[in-house]
C-alpha positions as CSV (number, residue, x, y, z in Angstrom):
1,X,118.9,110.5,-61.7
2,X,121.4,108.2,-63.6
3,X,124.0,110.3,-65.7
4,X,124.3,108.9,-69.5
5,X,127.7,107.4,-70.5
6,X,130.4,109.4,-71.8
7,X,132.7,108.9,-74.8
8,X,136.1,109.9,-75.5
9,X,136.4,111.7,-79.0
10,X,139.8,112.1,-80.3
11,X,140.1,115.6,-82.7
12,X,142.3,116.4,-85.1
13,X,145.1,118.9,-85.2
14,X,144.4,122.2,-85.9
15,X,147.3,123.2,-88.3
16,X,147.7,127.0,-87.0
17,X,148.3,125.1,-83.9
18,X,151.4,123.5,-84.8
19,X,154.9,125.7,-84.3
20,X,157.3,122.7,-84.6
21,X,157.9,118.9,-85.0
22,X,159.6,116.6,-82.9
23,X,160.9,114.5,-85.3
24,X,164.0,112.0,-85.6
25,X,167.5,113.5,-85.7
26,X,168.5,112.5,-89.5
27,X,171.0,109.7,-87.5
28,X,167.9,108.2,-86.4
29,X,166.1,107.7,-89.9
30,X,165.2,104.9,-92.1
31,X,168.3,103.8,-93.3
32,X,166.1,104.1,-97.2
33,X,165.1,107.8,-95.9
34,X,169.0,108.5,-95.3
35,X,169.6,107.5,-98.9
36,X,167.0,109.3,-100.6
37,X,168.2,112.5,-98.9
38,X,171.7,112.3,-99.7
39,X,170.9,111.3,-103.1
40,X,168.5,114.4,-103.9
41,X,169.1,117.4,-106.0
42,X,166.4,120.1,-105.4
43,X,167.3,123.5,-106.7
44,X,164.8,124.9,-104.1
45,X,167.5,123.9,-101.7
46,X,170.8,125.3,-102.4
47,X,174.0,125.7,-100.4
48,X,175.7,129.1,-100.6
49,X,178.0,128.0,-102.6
50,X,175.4,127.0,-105.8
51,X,176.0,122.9,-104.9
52,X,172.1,121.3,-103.8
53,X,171.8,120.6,-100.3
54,X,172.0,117.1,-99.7
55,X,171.7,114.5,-96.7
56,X,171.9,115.7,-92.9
57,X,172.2,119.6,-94.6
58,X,169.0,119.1,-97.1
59,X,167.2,117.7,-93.7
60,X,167.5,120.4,-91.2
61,X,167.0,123.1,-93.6
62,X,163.5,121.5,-93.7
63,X,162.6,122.6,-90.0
64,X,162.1,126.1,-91.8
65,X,159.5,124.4,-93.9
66,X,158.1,122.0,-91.3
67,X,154.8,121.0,-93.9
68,X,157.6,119.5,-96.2
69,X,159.5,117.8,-93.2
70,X,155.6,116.3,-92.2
71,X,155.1,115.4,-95.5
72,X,158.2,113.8,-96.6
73,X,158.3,111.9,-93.2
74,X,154.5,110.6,-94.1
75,X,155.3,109.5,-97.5
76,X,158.9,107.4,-96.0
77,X,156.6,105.2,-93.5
78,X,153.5,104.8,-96.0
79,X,155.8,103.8,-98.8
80,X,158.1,101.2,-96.7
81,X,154.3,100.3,-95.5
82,X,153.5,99.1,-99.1
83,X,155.2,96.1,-100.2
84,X,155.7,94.8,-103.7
85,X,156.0,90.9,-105.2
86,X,159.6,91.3,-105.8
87,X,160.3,91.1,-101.6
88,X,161.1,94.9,-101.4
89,X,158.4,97.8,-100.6
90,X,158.1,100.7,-102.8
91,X,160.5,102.9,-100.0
92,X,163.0,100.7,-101.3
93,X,162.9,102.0,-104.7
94,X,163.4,105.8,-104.5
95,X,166.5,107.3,-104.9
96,X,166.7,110.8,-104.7
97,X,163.9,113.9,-104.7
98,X,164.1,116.4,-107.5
99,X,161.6,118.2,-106.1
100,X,159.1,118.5,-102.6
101,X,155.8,120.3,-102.3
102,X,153.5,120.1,-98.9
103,X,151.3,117.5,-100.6
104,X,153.5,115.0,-103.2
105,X,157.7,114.1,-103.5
106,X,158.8,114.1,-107.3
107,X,161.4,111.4,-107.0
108,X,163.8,109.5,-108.9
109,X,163.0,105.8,-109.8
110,X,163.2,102.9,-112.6
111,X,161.0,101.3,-114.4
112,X,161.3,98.2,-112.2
113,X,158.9,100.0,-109.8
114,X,156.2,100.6,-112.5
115,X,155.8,96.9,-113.2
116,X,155.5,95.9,-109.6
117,X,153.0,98.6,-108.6
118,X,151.4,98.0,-111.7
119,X,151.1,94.2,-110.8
120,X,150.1,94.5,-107.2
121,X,146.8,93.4,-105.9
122,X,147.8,96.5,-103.4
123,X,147.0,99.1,-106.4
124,X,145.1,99.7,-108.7
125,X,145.3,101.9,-112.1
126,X,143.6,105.3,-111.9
127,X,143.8,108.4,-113.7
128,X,146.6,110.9,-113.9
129,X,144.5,113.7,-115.3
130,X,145.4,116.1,-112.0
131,X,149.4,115.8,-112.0
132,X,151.7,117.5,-114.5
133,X,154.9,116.6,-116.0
134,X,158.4,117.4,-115.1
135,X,159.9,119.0,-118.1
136,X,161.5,116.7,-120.2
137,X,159.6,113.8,-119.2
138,X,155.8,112.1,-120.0
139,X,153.6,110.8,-118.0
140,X,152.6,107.1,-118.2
141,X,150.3,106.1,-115.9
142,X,149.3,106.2,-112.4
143,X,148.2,104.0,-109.5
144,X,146.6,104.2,-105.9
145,X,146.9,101.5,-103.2
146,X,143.0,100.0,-102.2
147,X,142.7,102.4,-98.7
148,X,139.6,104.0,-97.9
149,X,141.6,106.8,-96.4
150,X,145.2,107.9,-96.9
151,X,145.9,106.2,-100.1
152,X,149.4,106.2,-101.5
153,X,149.2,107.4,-104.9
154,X,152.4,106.6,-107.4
155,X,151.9,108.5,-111.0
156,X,154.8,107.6,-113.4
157,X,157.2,109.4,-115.7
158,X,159.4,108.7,-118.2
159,X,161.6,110.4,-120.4
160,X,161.5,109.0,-124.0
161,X,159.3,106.6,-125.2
162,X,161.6,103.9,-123.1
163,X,164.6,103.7,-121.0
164,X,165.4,103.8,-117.0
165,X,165.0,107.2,-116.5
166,X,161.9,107.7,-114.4
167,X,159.9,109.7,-111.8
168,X,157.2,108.7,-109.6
169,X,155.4,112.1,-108.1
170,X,154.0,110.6,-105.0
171,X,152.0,111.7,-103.0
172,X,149.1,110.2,-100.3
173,X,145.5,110.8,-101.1
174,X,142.4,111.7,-97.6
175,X,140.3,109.4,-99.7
176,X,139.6,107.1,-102.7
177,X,136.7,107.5,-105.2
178,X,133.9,109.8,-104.9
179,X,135.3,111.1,-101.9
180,X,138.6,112.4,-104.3
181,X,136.4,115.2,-105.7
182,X,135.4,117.4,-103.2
183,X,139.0,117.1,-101.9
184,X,139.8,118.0,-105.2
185,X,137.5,121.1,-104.1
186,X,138.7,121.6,-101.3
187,X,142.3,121.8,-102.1
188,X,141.2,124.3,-105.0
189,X,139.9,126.5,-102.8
190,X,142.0,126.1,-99.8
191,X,145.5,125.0,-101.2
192,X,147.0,121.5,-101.4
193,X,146.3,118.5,-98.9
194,X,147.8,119.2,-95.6
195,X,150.4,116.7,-94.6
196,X,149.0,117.3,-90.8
197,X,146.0,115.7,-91.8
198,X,147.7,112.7,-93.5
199,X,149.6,112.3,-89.9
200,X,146.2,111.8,-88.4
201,X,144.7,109.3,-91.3
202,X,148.1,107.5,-91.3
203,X,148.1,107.2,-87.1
204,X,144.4,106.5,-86.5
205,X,143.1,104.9,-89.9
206,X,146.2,102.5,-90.8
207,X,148.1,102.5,-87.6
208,X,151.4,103.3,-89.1
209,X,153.7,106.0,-86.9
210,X,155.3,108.8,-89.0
211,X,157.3,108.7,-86.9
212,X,157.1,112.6,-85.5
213,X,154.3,114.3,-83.3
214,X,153.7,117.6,-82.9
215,X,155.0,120.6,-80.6
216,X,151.8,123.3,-80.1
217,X,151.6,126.8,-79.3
218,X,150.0,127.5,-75.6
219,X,148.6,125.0,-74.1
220,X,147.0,123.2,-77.3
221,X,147.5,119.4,-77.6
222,X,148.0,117.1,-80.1
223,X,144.7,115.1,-79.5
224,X,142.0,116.7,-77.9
225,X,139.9,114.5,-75.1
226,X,136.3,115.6,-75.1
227,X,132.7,114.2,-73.8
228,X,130.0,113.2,-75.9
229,X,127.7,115.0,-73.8
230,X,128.2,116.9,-70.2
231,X,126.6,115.7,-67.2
232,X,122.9,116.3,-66.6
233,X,122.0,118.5,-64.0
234,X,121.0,117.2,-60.8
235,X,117.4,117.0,-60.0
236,X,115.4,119.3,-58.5
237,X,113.9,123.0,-58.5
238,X,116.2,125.4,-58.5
239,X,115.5,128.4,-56.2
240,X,114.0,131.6,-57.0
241,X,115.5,135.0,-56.4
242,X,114.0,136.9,-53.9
């Protein structure tokens, strides 16, 4: 009897899986990346003595907190992935983080970056009902790029009514649309998006390499192989016990 065809599925990673991430020494970073973590000031992050850890000291204190590590890492290539009219991507506009969560980078920007998101045919206006200000500043608006799945998501703000001083919370979206509201759901329920997820989207969906991959406990893997459906059993009566 002919055996049916198998398929290779690729799984996702399974989160309590992960115990570390081999990632780029911060040598071997985005020269952009570099800048925007010298440049930060995060009070979460402070050096003994009271100053904010910045640079190479701001980026291995985050292999304690490897979902910001993931998440800042996914945010870098999806950013320098999206380029604006002016020649630059939107990577190339972030100066320094005031402030990192698992899911979004609160991050310090000009208002030259709101006018070429806003006039991109890569994003597209959308509302910025979930996200909350920084104190002292107003939101203005926020934008997604087109993706189906893993969509970078820039929502603007300003302090005063004009000016240059501006932050972009940025974060990247599992999905656009309809599909936004029972992540909305989920994360409600379950916490914010995980940025081990957004590897995945980023890697299979868009083909862009965070440029990290994961270290496992045991023997788990990063991608598991499996078959569709197991070999039939071969034909025949099988014998009785006597």
């Amino acid at each position: 009897m002919a055996r049916r065809s198998r398929r290779q599925l690729s799984f996702p990673v399974d989160p309590a899986r992960v115990t570390g991430l081999e990632a780029p020494a911060f040598g071997a970073l985005r020269a952009e990346a570099q800048t925007i973590l010298e440049r930060s000031e995060i009070p979460r992050f402070l050096a003994p003595d009271g100053s904010f850890r910045q640079g190479s000291d701001l980026y291995a204190v985050l292999d304690a907190t490897l979902r910001l590590k993931a998440c800042f890492l996914n945010i870098v290539a999806k950013s320098a992935a999206a380029p604006l009219r002016d020649g630059l991507s939107c990577l190339d506009h972030y100066s320094g983080m005031i402030r990192m969560e698992q899911d979004r980078l609160f991050i310090r920007t000009h208002a030259a970056l709101r006018e070429e998101v806003q006039n991109s045919p890569l994003f597209h206006n959308v509302s910025a009902d979930l996200h909350d200000p920084v104190p002292g500043y107003t939101i203005t608006d926020s934008f997604k790029t087109l993706d189906r799945y893993g969509n970078l998501q820039l929502t603007f703000q300003r302090r005063g009514a004009t000016g240059d001083d501006c932050i972009a919370d940025v974060d990247i979206d599992d999905a656009q649309g309809i599909e936004h509201i029972f992540q909305v759901l989920r994360n409600s329920i379950s916490g914010p998006t995980n940025p081990y997820d957004i590897h995945d989207i980023l890697v299979k969906e868009q083909h862009i390499d965070p440029g990290y991959s994961f270290k496992f406990a045991q023997a788990a893997v990063v991608s598991r192989l499996a078959a569709e459906a197991a070999p039939d059993r071969p034909s025949g009566k099988r014998k009785g016990r006597r």
